[in-house]
C-alpha positions as CSV (number, residue, x, y, z in Angstrom):
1,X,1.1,13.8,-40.6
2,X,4.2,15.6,-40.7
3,X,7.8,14.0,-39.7
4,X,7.7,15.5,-36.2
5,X,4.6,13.5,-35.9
6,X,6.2,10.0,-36.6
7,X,5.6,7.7,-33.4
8,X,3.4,9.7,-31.6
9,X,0.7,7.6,-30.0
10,X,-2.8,9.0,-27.9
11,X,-2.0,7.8,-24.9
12,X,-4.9,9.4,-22.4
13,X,-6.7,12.3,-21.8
14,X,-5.0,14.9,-19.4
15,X,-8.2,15.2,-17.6
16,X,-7.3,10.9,-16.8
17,X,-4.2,11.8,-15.0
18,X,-4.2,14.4,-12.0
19,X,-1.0,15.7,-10.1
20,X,0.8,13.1,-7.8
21,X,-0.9,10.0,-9.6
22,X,0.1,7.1,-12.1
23,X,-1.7,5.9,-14.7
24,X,-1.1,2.4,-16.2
25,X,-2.2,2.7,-20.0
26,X,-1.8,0.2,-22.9
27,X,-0.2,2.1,-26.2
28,X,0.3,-0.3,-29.2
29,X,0.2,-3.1,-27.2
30,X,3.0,-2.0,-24.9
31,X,1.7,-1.7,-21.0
32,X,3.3,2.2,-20.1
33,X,2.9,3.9,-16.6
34,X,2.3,8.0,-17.1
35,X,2.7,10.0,-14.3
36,X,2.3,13.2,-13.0
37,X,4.8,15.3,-11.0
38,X,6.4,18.4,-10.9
39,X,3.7,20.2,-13.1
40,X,5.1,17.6,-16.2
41,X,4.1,14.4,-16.8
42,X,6.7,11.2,-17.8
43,X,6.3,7.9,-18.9
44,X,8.2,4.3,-18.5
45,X,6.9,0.9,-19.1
46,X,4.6,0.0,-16.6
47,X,6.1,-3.3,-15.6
48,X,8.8,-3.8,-13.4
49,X,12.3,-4.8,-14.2
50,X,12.3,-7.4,-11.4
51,X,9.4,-9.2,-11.0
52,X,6.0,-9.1,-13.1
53,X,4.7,-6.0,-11.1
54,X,2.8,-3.0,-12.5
55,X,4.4,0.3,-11.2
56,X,0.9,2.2,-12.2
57,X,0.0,-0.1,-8.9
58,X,2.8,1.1,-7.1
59,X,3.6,4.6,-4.3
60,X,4.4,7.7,-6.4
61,X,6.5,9.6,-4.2
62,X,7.9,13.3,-5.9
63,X,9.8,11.9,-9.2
64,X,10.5,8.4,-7.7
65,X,8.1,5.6,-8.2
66,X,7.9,2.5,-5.6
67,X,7.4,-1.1,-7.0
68,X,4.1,-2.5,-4.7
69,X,5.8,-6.3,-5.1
70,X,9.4,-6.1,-3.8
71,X,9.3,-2.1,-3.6
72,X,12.5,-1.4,-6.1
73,X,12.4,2.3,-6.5
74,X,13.0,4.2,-10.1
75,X,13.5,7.9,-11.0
76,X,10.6,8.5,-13.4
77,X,12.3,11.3,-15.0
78,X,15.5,8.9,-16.0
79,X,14.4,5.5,-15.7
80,X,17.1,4.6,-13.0
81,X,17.1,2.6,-10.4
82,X,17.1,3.7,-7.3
83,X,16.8,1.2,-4.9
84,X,17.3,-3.1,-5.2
85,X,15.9,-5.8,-5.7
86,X,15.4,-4.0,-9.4
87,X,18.8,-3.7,-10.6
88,X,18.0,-2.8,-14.3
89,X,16.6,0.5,-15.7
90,X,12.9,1.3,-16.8
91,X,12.5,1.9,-20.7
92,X,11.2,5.9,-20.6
93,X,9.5,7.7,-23.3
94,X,9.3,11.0,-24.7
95,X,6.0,12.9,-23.8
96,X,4.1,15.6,-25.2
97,X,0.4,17.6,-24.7
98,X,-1.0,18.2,-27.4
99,X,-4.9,20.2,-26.7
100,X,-6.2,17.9,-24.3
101,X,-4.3,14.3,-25.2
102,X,-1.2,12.6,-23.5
103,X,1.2,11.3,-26.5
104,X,3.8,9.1,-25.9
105,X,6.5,8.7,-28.6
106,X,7.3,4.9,-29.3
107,X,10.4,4.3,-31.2
């Protein structure tokens, strides 16, 4: 493993994860949402910063992601909330394709 490789996790198979959808996966014990939009694909934690609330369960709508529980909003690109009762940001994380697996980088 070289030092470019250092916190890269397997975190699905592309084939899981088809454009417009979310995918709530657990890496290293951390619940993570990936997502697939604009012909890229991002990834935040999965739970949301308001209420105990998995966004994988949530509307994907472009780059914004809706909260089913109290429907908060968050760009998936940033992290950033969009819209209340959420008023702190999503944790993101780097992602990467590497032949046919999703990594997520966990720092």
């Amino acid at each position: 493993m070289s030092g470019n490789d250092v916190g890269w996790m397997r975190a699905a198979v592309r084939g899981d994860l088809a454009e417009g959808e979310v995918l709530g996966v657990e890496v290293a014990g951390r619940s993570i949402a990936l997502y697939a939009a604009d012909d890229a694909i991002f990834a935040t934690d999965n739970i949301c910063t308001h209420a105990y609330a998995c966004l994988s369960d949530g509307w994907l709508d472009g780059e914004v992601i809706e909260c089913p529980l109290h429907a908060a909003r968050f760009d998936i690109r940033t992290g950033k909330v969009l819209d209340p009762p959420a008023t702190e940001d999503l944790k993101t994380y780097q992602v990467r394709v590497v032949g046919d697996e999703i990594q997520v980088r966990l720092d």
